[in-house]
N, C-alpha and C positions, 0 to 999 in steps of 0.2 A: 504494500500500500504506500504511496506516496501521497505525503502531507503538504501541505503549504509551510511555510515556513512561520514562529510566530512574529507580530506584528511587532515592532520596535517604538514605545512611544516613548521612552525616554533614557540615556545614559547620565549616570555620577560618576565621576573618577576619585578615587582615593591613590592618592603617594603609598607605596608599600613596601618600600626601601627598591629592591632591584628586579619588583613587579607593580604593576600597574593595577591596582584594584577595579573594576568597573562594576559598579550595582544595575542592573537593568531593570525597566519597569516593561514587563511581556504581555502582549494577548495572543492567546492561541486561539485556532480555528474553530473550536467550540466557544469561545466567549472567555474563559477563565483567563483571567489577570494573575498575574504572578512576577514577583522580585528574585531574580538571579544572580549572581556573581559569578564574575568569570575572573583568571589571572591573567593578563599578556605581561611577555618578559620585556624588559630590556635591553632587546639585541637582535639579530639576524636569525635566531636559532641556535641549532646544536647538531652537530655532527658524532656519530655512533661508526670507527673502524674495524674492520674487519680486516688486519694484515695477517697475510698469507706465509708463512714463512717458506715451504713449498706445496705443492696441489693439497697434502694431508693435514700440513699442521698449522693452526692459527697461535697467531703472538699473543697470550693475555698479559696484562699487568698486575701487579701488586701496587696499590696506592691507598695513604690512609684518606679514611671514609666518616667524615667530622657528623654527617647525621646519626650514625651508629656506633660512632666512637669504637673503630677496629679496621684491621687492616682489610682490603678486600680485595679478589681476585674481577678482572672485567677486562674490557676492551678499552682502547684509547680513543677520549671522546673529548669534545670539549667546544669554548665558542664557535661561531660561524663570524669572523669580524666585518664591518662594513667592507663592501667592495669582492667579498672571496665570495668564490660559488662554493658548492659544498668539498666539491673534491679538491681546490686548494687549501681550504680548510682542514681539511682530513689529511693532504700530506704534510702541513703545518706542524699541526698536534703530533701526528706520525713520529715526526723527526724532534720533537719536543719531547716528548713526553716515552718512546722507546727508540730513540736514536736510530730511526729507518724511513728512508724515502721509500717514495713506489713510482715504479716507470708507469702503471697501468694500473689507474684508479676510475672504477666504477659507481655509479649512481647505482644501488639499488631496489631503494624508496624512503619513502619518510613516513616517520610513524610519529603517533601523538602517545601521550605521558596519559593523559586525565581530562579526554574532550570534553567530558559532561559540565569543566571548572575553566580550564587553562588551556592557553591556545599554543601552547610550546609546540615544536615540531623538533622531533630530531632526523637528519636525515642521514642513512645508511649507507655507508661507502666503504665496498670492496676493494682492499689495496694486493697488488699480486707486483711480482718480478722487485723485491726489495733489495735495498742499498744501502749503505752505513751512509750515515751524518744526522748530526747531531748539531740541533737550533738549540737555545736561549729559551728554557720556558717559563712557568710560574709556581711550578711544582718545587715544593722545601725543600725537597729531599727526592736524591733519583729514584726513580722506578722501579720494582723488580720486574725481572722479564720472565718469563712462564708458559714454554712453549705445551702445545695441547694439541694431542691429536686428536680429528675430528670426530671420529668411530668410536671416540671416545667419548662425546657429549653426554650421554647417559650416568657418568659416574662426576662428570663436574656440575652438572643440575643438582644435585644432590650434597655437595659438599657447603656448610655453612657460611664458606666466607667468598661463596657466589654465589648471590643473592639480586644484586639488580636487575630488572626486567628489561633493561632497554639488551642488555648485555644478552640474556637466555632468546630473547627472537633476534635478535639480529646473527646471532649462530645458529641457529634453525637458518631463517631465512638464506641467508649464505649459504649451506648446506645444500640446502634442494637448488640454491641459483647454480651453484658447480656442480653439481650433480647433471644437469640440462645444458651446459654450457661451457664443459672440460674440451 
């Protein structure tokens, strides 16, 4: 079933340190008024890596994780700055944050956090054919590196200190995209 969309009669903005609060006043298609909030960030986005060290094994990292106060296993992600499309931003962070270029960086999609609230996007970039160097990043303390074979996603879903969701489908996703397209 496709709905019309509901009717926008009025936005607030709240300051929310490095999101943008917005209260909406809504009418839906049946009549019913309702107050919603949403978050928009501020920035471009966010890029979610997927580096390939070869066809089998992807690169995770070890970086402390200040919402859970622990160390955690994931992929290298981080802002999209003015001006970068995703995939300059993905070999940015790349080389920032596990000291690896990629010759051959793929778009392959973007995904949202919590549409029902927040209009974050991350988008998902496949990096293959890597090369050492190493950028300037913002991270305290280097990264561990934490190579992972793929056939093996099954026993790293499962371990405690990989835990983010952007992290667990974007190696699914990845997964089935080389799978279809080695």
């Amino acid at each position: 079933m496709t709905r019309r969309l509901p009717t926008i009669h009025g936005i607030t903005e709240v300051d929310a340190g490095p999101y943008r609060l917005e209260r909406m006043d809504l009418e839906f298609s049946n009549g019913e008024r309702r107050q919603f909030q949403r978050l928009h960030g501020r920035g471009h986005g966010a890029v979610v890596v997927v580096p390939m060290l070869d066809d089998d094994t992807v690169l995770l990292v070890r970086e402390y994780a200040a919402g859970m106060h622990r160390y955690e296993l994931g992929l290298v992600k981080g802002r999209i700055d003015e001006g970068e499309t995703p995939e300059q931003a993905a070999d940015r962070e790349l080389k920032e944050e596990a000291g690896y270029g990629a010759r051959t960086l793929v778009h392959l999609r973007s995904l949202t956090l919590a549409p029902t609230y927040m209009s974050h996007e991350a988008h998902l970039v496949l990096a293959r054919d890597l090369y050492p160097e190493r950028l300037p990043g913002d991270e305290p303390e280097e990264l561990e590196q934490v190579p992972w074979k793929l056939d093996a996603l099954h026993e790293l879903i499962l371990r405690e200190d990989f835990s983010e969701g952007r992290s667990i489908a974007a190696l699914f996703i990845a997964r089935e995209w080389l799978r279809h397209h080695q």
